[in-house]
C-alpha positions as CSV (number, residue, x, y, z in Angstrom):
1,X,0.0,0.0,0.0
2,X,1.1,3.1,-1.1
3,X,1.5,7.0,1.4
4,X,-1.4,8.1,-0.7
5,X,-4.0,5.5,0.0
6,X,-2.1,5.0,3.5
7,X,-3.4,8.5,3.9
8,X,-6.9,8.1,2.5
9,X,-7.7,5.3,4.9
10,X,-6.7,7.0,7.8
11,X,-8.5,10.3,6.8
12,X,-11.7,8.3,5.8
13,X,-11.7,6.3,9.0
14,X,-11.4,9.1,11.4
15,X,-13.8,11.8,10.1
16,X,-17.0,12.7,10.4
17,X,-19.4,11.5,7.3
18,X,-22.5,11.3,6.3
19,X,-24.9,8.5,6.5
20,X,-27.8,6.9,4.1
21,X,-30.1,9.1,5.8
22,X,-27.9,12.1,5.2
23,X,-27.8,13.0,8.7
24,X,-23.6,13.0,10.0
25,X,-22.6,10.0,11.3
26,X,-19.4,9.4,13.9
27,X,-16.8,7.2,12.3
28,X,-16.3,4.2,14.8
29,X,-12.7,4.7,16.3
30,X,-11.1,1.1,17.4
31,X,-8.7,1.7,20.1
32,X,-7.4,-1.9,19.9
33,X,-6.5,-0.9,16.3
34,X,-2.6,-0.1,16.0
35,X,-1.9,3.4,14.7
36,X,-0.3,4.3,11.9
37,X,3.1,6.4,10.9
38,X,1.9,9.6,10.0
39,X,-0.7,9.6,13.7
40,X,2.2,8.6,16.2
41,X,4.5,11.3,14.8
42,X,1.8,13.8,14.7
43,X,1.2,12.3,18.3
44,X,4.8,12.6,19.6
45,X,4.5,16.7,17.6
46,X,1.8,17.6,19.9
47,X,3.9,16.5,22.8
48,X,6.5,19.2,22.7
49,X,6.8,22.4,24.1
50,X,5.9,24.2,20.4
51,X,3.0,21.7,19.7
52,X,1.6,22.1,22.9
53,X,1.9,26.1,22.6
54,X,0.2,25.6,18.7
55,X,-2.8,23.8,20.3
56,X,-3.6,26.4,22.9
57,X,-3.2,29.1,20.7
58,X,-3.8,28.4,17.1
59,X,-5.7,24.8,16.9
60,X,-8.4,24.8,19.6
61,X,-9.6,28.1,18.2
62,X,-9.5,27.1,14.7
63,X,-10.8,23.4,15.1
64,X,-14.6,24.5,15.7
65,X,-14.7,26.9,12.8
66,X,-13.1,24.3,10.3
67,X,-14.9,21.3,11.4
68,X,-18.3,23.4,11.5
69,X,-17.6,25.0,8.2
70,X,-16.3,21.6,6.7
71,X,-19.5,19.1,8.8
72,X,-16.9,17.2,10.2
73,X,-15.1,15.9,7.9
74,X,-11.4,18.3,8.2
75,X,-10.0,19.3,11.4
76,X,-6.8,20.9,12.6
77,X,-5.7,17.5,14.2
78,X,-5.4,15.7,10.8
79,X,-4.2,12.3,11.6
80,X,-6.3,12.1,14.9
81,X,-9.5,11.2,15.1
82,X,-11.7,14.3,16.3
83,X,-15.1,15.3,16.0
84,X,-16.8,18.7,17.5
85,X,-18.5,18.6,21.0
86,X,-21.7,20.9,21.0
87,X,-22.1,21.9,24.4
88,X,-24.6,24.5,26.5
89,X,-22.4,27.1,28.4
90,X,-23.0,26.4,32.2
91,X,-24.1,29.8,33.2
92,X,-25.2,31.9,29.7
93,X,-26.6,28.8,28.1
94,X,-25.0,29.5,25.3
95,X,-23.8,26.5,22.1
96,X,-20.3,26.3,23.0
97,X,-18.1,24.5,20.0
98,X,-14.3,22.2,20.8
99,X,-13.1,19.8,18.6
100,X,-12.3,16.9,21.0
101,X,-10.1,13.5,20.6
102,X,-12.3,10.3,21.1
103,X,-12.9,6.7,20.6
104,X,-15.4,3.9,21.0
105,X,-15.8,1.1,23.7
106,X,-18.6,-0.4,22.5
107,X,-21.5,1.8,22.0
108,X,-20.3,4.4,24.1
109,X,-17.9,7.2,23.0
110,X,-14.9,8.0,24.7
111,X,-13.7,11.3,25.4
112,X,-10.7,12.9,27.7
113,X,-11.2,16.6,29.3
114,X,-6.9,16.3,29.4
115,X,-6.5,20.2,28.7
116,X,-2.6,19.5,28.1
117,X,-2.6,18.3,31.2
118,X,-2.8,21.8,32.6
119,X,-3.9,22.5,36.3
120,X,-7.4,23.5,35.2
121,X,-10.5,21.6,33.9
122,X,-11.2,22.6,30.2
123,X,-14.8,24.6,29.9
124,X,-16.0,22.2,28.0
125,X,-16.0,19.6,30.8
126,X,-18.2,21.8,33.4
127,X,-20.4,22.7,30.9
128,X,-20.8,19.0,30.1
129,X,-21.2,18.3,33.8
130,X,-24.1,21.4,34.0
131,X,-26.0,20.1,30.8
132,X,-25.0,16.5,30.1
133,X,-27.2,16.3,26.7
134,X,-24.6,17.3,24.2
135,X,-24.2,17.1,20.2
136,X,-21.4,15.2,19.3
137,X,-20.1,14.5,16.0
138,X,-23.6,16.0,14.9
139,X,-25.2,13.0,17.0
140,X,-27.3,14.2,20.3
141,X,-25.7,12.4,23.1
142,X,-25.7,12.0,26.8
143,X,-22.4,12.8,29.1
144,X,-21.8,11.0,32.1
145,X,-18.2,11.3,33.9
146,X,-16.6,7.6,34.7
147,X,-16.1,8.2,38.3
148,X,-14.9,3.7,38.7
149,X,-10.9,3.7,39.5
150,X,-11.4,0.1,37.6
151,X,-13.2,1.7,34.7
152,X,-11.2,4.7,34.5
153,X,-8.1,2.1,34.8
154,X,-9.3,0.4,31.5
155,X,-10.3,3.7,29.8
156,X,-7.1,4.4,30.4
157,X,-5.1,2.0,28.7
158,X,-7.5,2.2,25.6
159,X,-6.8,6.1,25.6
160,X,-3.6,5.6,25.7
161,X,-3.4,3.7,22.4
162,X,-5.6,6.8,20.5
163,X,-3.5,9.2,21.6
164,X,0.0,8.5,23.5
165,X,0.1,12.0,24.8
166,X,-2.3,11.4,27.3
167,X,0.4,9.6,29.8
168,X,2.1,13.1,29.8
169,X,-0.8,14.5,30.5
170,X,-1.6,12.5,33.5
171,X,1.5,13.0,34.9
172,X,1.8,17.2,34.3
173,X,-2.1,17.3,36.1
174,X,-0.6,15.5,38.8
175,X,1.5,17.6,39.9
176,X,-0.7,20.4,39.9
177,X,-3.0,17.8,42.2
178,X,-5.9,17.2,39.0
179,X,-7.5,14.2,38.3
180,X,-8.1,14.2,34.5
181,X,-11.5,13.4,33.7
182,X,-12.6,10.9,31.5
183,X,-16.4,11.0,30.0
184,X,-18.7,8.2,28.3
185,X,-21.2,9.2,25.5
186,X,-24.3,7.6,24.6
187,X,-26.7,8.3,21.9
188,X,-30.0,9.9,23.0
């Protein structure tokens, strides 16, 4: 198999599309499923000091825009597999629009509220928390926060196979005494 359809399959299977119906549709994300090249080196990118400082100031404010303007289906994490979380603002009530990293256990949707790891919850995680029906990959869902050490444990190790980052990350929110929350989605 050749770069070009090595990258084809992994854009196609990570994006957001649209179904028979026409309505969007989340990609199923396998975390069992061994990444490629191109996603652990994008990975290990995002895991140093000037991919970490892209993220907070260039990709999570262009992420909602693109994906919005694009359904889904192009984001600014290319290689990972993203889709946009629709959330009500805790206190205005307002639509509140982040790209987020996630994968599937099951029928449930996985998502991380890792912020980098940084000693603060991201927003999107207490809005979440205040209005647990969400949008998420254009699918209404209900949040619910995995609060089981042995669930979280498992979570864990599938998370860590998305996206290898999220060891750093554990270990930087440690330190500034932060739990990293991890959320389960499930269609409404």
């Amino acid at each position: 198999m050749g770069m070009a359809d090595s990258l084809r399959r992994m854009r196609s299977s990570y994006q957001a599309s649209v179904n028979k119906d026409g309505v969007n549709a989340l990609k199923h994300v396998d975390p069992n499923r061994q990444p490629g090249a191109f996603r652990r080196l994008y990975a290990g990118l995002a895991n140093t000091r000037f991919g970490r400082f892209l993220s907070v100031h260039v990709l999570w404010k262009l992420d909602p825009y693109l994906m919005r303007l694009t359904r889904g289906r192009l984001g600014m994490a290319l290689f990972l597999p993203t889709a946009l979380l629709e959330t009500r603002g805790a206190r205005s009530g307002a639509v509140r629009r982040n790209a987020v990293i996630y994968f599937h256990d099951g029928e449930r949707v996985t998502i991380v509220a890792s912020k980098l790891g940084l000693p603060e919850h991201p927003a999107w995680f207490h809005n979440l928390r205040a209005n647990p029906d969400v949008v998420f990959g254009g699918v209404p869902m209900r949040a619910a926060v995995v609060t089981d050490e042995a669930e979280r444990r498992r979570l864990w190790t599938l998370a860590d196979r998305v996206f290898a980052p999220y060891a750093a990350y554990r270990r930087e929110a440690a330190k500034a005494n932060r739990t990293i929350p991890i959320v389960q989605l499930e269609p409404r």
